[in-house]
C-alpha positions as CSV (number, residue, x, y, z in Angstrom):
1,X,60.1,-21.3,-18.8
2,X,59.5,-24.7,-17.7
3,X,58.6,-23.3,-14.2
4,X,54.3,-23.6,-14.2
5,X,52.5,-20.9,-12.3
6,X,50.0,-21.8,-9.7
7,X,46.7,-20.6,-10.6
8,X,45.5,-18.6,-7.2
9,X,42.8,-20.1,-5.8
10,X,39.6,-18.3,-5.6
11,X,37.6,-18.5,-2.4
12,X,34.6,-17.3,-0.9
13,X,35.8,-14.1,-0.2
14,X,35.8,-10.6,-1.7
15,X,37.6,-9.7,-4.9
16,X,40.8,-8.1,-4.7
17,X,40.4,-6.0,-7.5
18,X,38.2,-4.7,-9.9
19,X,37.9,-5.4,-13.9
20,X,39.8,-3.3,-16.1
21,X,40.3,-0.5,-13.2
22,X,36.6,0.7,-13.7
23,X,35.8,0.0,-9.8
24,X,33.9,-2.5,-8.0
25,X,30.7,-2.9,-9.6
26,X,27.9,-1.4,-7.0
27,X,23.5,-1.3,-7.0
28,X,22.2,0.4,-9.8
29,X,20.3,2.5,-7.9
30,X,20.2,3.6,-4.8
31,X,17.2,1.8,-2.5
32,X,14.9,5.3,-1.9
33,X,14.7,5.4,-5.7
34,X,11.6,3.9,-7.5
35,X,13.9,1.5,-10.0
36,X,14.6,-0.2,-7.0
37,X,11.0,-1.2,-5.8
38,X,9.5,-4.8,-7.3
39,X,6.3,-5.0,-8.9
40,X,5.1,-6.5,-6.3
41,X,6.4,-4.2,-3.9
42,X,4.7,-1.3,-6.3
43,X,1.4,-3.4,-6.6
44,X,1.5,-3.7,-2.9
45,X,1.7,0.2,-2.3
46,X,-1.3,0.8,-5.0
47,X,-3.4,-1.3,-3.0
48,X,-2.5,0.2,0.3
49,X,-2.9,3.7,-1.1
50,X,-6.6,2.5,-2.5
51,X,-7.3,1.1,1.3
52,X,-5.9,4.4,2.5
53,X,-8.3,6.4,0.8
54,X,-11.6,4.6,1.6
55,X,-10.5,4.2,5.2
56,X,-10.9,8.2,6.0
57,X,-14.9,7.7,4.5
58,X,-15.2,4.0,6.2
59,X,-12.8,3.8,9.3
60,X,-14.0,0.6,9.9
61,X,-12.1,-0.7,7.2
62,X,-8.9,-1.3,10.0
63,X,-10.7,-4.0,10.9
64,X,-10.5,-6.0,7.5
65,X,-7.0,-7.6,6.3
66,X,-6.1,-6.5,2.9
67,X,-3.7,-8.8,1.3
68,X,-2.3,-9.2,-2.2
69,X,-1.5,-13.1,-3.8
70,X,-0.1,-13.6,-7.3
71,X,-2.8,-15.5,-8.6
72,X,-5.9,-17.1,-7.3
73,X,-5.8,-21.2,-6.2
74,X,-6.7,-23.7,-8.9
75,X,-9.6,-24.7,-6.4
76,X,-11.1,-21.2,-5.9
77,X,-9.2,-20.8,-2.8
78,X,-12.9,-21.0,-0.9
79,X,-14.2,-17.4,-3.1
80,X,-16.1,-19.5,-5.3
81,X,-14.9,-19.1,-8.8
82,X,-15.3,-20.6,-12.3
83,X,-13.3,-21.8,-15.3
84,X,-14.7,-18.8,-17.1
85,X,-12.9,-16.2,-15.9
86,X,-9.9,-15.4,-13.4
87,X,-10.9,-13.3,-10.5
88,X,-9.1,-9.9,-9.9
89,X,-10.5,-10.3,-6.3
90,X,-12.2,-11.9,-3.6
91,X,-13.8,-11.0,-0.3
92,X,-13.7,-13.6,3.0
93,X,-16.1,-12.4,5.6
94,X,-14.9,-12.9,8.9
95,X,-15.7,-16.0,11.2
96,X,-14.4,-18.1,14.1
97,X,-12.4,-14.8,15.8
98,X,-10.3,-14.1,12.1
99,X,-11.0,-10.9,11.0
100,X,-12.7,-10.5,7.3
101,X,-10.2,-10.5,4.6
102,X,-9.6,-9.0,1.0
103,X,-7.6,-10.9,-1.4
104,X,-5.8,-8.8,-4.7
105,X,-4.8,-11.2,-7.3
106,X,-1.7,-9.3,-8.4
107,X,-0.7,-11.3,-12.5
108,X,-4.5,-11.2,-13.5
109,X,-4.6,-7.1,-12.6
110,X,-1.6,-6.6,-14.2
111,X,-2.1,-8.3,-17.2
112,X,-5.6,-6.7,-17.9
113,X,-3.7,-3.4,-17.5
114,X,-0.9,-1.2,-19.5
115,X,0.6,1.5,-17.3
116,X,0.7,2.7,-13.8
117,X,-2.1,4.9,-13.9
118,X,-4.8,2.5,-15.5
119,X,-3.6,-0.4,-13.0
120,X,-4.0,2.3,-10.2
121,X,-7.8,3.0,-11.5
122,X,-8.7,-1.1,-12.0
123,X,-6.7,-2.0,-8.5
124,X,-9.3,0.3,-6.7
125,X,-11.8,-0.5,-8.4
126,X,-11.2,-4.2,-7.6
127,X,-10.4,-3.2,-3.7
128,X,-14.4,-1.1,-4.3
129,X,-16.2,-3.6,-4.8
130,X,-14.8,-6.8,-2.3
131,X,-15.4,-3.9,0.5
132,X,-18.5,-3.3,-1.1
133,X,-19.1,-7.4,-0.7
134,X,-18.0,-7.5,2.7
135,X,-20.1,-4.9,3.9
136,X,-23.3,-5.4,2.1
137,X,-23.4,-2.2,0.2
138,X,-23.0,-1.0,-3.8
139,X,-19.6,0.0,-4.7
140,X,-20.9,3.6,-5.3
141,X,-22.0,4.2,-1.7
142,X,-18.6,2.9,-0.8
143,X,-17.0,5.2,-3.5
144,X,-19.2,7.7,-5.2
145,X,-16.2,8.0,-7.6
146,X,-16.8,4.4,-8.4
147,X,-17.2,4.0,-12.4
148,X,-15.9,7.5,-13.2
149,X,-12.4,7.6,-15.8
């Protein structure tokens, strides 16, 4: 008994086996099911369905970048914003051969919101009413569905 074992030494490579025979531990869920999308990724695909929509009434809207940011820059970012309040959105016309931009903040959306649905309804709002900016109109001639529940 006085012979010590040698511990094995682990490396970088695979394990050998599994723990307590249950199998090697896999994804929880596959990648084509919803579990597997981030918020971001899911905030992401509400704004692109809210783009998608008012594109087939406005089809200049491919020429605008639509882009979502966590929160808005401490200095406004350029969209001219106070300490008051945290903007959901902001519009950048375009200039100097860039194209005109909207800008989602994605935190202050989802924190004004509770579920799915209602952030669906305020993210289109929000996307409403920079297009609306940008193109010099009222949100309701954008959408007419503008301000409905």
């Amino acid at each position: 008994m006085d012979s010590p074992v040698t511990p094995r030494a682990a490396g970088p490579g695979p394990r050998r086996r599994d723990r307590h025979g249950r199998g090697m531990r896999g994804p929880i869920a596959p990648p084509q099911v919803p579990l597997a999308a981030s918020r971001a990724e899911t905030f992401a695909d509400l704004v692109q369905d809210s783009v998608e929509r008012l594109e087939r009434r406005w089809p200049q809207l491919s020429d605008i970048d639509f882009l979502v940011l966590e929160v808005p820059r401490l200095d406004g970012g350029g969209l001219g914003w106070s300490d008051e309040a945290v903007p959901l959105g902001g519009a950048v016309p375009a200039r100097e051969g860039r194209p005109a931009r909207v800008v989602i903040y994605r935190r202050p959306v989802e924190i004004r919101t509770k579920g799915r649905d209602e952030r669906a309804a305020l993210v289109h709002e929000v996307v409403v009413e920079q297009v609306a900016d940008l193109l010099g109109l009222t949100p309701e001639t954008v959408d007419p569905r503008y301000g409905e529940d």
